[in-house]
C-alpha positions as CSV (number, residue, x, y, z in Angstrom):
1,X,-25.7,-64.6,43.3
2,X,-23.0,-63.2,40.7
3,X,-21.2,-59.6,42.0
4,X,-17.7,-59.2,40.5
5,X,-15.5,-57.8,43.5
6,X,-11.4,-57.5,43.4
7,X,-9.3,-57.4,46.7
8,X,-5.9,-56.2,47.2
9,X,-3.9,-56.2,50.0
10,X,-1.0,-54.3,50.2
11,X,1.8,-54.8,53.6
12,X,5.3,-54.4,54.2
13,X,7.3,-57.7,55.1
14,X,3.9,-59.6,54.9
15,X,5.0,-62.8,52.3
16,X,5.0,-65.0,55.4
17,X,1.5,-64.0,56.9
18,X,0.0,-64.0,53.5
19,X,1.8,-67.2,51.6
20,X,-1.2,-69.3,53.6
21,X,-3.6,-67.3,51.8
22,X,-2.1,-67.9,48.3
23,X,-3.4,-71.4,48.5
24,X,-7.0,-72.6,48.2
25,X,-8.2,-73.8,51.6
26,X,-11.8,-75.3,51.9
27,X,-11.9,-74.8,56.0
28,X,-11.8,-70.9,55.2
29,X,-15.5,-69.1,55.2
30,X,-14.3,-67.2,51.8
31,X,-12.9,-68.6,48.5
32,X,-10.6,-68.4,46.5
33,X,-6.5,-67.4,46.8
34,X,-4.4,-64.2,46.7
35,X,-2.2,-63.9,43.9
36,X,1.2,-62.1,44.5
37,X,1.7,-58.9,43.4
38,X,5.9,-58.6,41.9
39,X,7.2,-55.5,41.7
40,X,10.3,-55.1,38.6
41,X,13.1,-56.3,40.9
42,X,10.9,-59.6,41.8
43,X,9.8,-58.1,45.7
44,X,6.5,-59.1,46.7
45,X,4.7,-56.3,47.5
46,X,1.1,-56.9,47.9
47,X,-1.4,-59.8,46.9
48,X,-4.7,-59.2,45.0
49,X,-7.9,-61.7,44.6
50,X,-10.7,-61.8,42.6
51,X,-14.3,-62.6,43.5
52,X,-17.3,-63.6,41.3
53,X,-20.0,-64.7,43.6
54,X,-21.1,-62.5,46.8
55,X,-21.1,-65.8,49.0
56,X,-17.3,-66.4,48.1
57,X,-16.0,-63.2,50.1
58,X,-18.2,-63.0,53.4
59,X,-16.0,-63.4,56.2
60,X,-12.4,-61.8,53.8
61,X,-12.0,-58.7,56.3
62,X,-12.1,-60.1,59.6
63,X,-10.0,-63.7,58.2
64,X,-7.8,-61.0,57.4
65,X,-8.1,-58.9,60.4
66,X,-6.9,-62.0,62.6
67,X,-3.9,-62.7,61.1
68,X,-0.7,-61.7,62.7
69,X,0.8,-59.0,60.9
70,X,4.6,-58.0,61.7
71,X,3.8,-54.4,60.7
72,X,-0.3,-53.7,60.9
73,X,0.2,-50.2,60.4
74,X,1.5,-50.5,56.8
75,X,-1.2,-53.1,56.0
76,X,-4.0,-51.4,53.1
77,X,-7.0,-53.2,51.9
78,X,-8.3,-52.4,48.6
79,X,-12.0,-53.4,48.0
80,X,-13.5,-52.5,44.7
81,X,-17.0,-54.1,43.9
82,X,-18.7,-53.8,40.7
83,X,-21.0,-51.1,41.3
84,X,-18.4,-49.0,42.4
85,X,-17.0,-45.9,41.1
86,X,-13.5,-46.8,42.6
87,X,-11.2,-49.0,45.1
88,X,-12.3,-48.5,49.0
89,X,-9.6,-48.2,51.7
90,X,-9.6,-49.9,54.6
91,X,-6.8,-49.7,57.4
92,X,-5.9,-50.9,61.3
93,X,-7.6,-48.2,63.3
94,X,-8.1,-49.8,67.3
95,X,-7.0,-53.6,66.1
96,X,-9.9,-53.5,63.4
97,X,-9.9,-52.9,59.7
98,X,-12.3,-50.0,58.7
99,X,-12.7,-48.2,55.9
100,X,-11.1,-45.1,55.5
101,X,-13.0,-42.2,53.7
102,X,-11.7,-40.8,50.3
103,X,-12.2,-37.9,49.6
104,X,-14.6,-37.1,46.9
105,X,-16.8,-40.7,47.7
106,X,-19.4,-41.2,49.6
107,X,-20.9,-45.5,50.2
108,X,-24.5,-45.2,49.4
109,X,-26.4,-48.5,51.0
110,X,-29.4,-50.1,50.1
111,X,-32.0,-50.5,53.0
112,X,-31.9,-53.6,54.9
113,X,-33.1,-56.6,53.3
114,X,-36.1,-58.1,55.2
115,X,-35.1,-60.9,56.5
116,X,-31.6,-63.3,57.0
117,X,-31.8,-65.0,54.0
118,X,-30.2,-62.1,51.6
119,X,-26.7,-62.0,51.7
120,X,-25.0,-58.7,53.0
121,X,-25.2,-55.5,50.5
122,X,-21.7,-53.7,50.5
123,X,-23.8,-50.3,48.9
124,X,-21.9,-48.4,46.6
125,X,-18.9,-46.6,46.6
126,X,-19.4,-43.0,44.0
127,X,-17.6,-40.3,42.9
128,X,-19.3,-37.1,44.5
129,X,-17.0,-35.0,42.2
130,X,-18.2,-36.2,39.0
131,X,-21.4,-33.4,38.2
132,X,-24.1,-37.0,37.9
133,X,-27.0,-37.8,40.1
134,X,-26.2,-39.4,42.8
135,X,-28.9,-42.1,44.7
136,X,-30.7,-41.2,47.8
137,X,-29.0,-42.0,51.2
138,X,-30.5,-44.9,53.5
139,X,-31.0,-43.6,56.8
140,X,-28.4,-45.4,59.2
141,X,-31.0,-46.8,61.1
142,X,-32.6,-48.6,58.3
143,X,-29.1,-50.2,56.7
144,X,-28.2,-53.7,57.2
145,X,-25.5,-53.6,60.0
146,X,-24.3,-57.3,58.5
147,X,-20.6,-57.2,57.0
148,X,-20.6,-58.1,53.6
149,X,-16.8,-58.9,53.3
């Protein structure tokens, strides 16, 4: 299934941890590479992929959960997918990368799919400051507990 999706990862003092990544590696769960981000001086300082098929990015968060950051608490994830409004945050909190909440968004999810064979729905990511309708809210209980990164 097509779903456009960018990731950008942003770390202090990270090239090392992250040069691995730059490189296509067919034993990985996801695909694709990071491409490095250069500030004006030529300093790496952050990494940013782009995905075009929802299969391609399951298993991205905790890949790069595992790896052995110098400084976790400067690493920022940066997950926009198509449908939404804007870039998601995720952070280190407890050794795990969750999203942070924004203010003025809210993730509206679909209901679970029925069965295993549907890949993972990220929901959607919206503006609540923008005066338009906004969808109804799946119940927690009926949301597919699956990551979809």
């Amino acid at each position: 299934m097509s779903r456009d999706a960018e990731v950008i990862v942003l770390a202090r003092w990270s090239d090392e941890v992250m040069e691995p990544l730059t490189q296509d590696d067919p034993e990985r769960m996801w695909r694709g590479r990071f491409v490095p981000i250069t500030g004006q001086w030529g300093y790496k300082f952050g990494w940013a992929l782009e995905f075009e098929k929802l299969r391609a990015r399951k298993g991205v968060l905790r890949h790069l959960e595992s790896l052995p950051w110098p400084h976790p608490h400067t690493v920022q994830v940066l997950l926009r997918d198509q449908d939404d409004d804007c870039f998601g945050l995720w952070m280190f909190q407890g050794g795990r990368l969750v999203e942070v909440t924004i203010p003025h968004t809210e993730r509206f999810h679909q209901p679970a799919p029925p069965n295993e064979d549907f890949e993972p729905d990220p929901g959607m990511l919206l503006r609540t400051d923008q005066d338009t309708v906004l969808p109804a809210q799946t119940p927690e209980a009926r949301r597919d507990t699956r990551l979809p990164w």
